[in-house]
N, C-alpha and C positions, 0 to 999 in steps of 0.2 A: 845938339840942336835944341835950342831955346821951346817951348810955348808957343810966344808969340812967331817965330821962323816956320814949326810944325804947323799953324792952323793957316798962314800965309799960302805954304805950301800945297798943300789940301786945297784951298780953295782957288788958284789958278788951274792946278789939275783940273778941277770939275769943272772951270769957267771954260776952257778950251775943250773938254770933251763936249761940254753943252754947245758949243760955237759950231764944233765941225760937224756935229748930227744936223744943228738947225741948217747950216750949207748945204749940207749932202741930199737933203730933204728939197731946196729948192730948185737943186738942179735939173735943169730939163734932158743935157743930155744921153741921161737913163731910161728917158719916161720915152721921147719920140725914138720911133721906129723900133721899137721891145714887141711890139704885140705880132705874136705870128697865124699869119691866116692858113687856114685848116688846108686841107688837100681832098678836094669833095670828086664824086662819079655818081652820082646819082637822074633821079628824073620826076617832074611834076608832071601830073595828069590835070588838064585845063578840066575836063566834065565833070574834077570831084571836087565837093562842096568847098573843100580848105583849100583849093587855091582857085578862087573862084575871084580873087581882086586881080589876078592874073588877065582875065579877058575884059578889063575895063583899061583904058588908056588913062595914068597916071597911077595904078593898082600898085600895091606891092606886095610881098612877104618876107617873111624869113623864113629859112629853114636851113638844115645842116653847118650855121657859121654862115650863111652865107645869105645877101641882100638879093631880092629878083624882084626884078621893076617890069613893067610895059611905058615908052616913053609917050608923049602926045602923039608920037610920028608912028608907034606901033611896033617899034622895035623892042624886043626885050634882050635885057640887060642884067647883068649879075655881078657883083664884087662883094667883095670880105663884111661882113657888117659890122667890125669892128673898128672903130676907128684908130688910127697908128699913133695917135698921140698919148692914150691911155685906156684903151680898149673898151670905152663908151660907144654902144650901139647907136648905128648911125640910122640918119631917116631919111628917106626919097620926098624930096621937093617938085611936085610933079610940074608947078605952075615954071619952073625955070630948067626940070632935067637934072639937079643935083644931089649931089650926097651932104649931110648937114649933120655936124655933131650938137646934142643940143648940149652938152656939156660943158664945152669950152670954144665952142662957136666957129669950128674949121670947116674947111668947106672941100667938096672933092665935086670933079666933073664928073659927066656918066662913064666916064673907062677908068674912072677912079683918082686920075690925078689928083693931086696938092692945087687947091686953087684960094683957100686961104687958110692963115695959122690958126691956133701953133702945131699941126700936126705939120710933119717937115718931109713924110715919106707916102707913099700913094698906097690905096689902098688896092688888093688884090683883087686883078680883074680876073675873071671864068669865061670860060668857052662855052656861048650859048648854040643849042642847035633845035630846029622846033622843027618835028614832023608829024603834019594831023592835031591833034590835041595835047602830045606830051615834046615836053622841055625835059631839054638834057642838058644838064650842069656838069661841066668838067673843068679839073685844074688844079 
């Protein structure tokens, strides 16, 4: 092999391995639905100071992985805080009741569905149960 055939050669190898990185890199279908929501059993106490946005209607927190809302209507609510698109914590939208990534702009209703892209998978909803002052998160 020639020189000039040797440095041809070389240089399509590297044009194509450069190609398939830059593809692989854009693909979505690796990124939606990768992130796995925890498996939590825990409880918040409403009387103690840190979950104190709890007893306000459009309140939230985080804690264990996991998102806890009060809606306008006073029900609380819990899902994954991660979003399924690419594991950017999601925020409570209290003035409409949803979940909102500010990342790349998806959107989930209060039981967690897909209500806009590009996250393509729901986020995980928990079993909330409230007696007296403490919530319990299960799921």
């Amino acid at each position: 092999m020639d020189r000039k055939a040797f440095l041809s050669s070389i240089g399509l190898s590297a044009g194509t391995i450069f190609i398939a990185s830059c593809l692989g890199g854009c693909s979505k279908g690796t990124a939606n639905g990768t992130v796995t929501a925890p498996t939590v059993d825990f409880n918040l106490d409403l009387s103690q100071p840190a979950n104190a946005a709890l007893n306000t209607a459009g309140g939230y927190l985080y804690a264990n992985g996991v998102i806890v809302a009060k809606t306008l209507a006073g029900n609380i609510i819990a899902v994954s805080q991660a979003c399924t698109h690419q594991g950017v914590t999601v925020q409570f939208v209290k003035a409409n009741t949803y979940f909102y990534c500010p990342s790349h702009g998806a959107t989930f209703s209060d039981t967690g569905a897909v209500t806009g892209g590009p996250a393509n998978s729901p986020l995980k909803q928990y079993a909330v149960s409230v007696n007296g002052s403490i919530i319990s998160i299960k799921g």
